[in-house]
C-alpha positions, 0 to 999 in steps of 0.5 A, spaced: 092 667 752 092 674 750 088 674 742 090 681 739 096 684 736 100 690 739 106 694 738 109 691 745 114 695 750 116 690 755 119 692 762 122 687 766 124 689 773 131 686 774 131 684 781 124 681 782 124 677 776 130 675 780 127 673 786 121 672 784 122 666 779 130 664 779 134 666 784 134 658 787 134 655 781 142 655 778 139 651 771 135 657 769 139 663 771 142 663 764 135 667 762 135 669 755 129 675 756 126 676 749 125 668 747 121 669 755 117 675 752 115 671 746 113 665 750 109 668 754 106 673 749 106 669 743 101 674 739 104 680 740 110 684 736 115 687 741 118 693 740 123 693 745 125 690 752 127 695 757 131 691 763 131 695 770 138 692 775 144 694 779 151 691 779 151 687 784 158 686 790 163 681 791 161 677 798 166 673 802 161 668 801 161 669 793 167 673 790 165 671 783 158 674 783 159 680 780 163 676 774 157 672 773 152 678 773 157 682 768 157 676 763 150 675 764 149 682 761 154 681 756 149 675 754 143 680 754 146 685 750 146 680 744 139 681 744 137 687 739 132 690 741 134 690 749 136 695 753 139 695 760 138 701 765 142 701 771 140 703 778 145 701 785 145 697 790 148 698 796 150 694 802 151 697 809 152 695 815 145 696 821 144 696 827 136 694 828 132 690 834 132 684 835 125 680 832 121 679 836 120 686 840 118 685 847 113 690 849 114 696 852 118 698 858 124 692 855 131 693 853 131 692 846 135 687 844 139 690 838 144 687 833 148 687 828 146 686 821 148 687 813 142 691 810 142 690 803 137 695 798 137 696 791 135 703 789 133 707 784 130 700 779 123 702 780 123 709 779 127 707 773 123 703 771 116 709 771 120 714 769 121 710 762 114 707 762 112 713 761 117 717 757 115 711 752 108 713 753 108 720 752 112 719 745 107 714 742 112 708 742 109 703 744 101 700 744 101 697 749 106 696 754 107 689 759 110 690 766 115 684 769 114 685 776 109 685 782 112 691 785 106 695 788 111 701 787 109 701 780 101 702 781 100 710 780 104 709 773 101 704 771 095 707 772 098 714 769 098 709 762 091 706 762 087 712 764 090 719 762 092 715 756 088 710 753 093 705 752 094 697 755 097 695 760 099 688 762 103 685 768 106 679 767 108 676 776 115 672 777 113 670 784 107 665 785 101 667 783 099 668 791 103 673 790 100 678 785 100 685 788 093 686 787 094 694 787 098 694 781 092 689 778 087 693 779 091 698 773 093 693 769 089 690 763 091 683 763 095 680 767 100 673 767 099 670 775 106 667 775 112 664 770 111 657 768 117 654 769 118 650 763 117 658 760 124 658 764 127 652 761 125 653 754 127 661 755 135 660 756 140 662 750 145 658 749 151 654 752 157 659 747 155 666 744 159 671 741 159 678 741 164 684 738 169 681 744 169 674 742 166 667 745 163 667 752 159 661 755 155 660 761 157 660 768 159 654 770 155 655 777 149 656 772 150 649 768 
């Protein structure tokens, strides 16, 4: 447990901390992220909370995925000192040789696939961090992701600035990034679940617009 008191910005990266921590876990996608951070950090005040994603598309397999993340960033938006960052996510179709390739002089035997890629989260992501940094508006900023990507400006934070920086990992501890731990201060191995479970708001919530509740895919 982490025993000082900062000034915190907490930047979460949207997508790792998807897949890192709940996309096989229906129950725990209704994830309010500030009663998270507090859980997690519970000696450190938190200025803001930064939240890095992208709006997702419709799939023939799910055509209410969309739905289900817009009332999920409705619920997010319920949360005052929480912003929420928008990258793009894009889904194309590929052709890409077939696993495993053979040695050379074989045919390649290539199919057809559906790439799938989030773009411009991490840059995003460091680009705000370091606005942050430079206007002095945190004493300490927190990283939610394992993302090795977020090295340099991690290290930007720590070394030309002179401030903490902590990495809270949403995947399994075997998982954390080990060039992104070398620039951090301190660092979270991984989410405990009952964090998770303990972090969800609740059932109905309200905003300008009116009532919402969960999904019923997430209950």
């Amino acid at each position: 447990m982490i025993e000082s008191v900062y000034i915190d910005g907490i930047y979460i990266d949207g997508f790792n901390l998807y897949y890192g921590s709940i996309a096989k876990r229906p129950k725990l996608k209704w994830l309010d992220l500030a009663e998270m951070c507090r859980r997690l950090l519970p000696n450190h005040d938190i200025n803001k909370i930064r939240y890095f994603t992208s709006r997702i598309d419709a799939w023939k397999r799910d055509q209410d995925a969309p739905k289900r993340q817009d009332i999920y960033l409705r619920a997010l938006e319920t949360i005052p000192n929480l912003t929420i960052h928008f990258g793009r996510f894009a889904t194309r179709p590929v052709r890409m040789p077939r696993y495993p390739i053979p040695p050379a002089p074989q045919k390649l035997d290539m199919v057809d696939i559906v790439k799938t890629e989030e773009k411009r989260s991490d840059v995003n992501l460091a680009t705000y961090l370091l606005l942050d940094c430079f206007d002095d508006d945190f004493e300490q900023a927190v990283i939610v992701s394992n993302d090795s990507d977020l090295m340099l400006p991690a290290k930007i934070v720590r070394e030309r600035f002179r401030k903490p920086i902590g990495m809270i990992n949403p995947h399994p501890r075997g998982k954390l990034s080990s060039e992104l731990v070398k620039w951090t201060t301190f660092q979270i191995g991984s989410i405990n679940l009952k964090v998770l479970a303990n972090s969800q708001f609740t059932e109905t919530l309200a905003d300008d617009k009116g009532r919402f509740s969960r999904p019923p895919r997430w209950s």
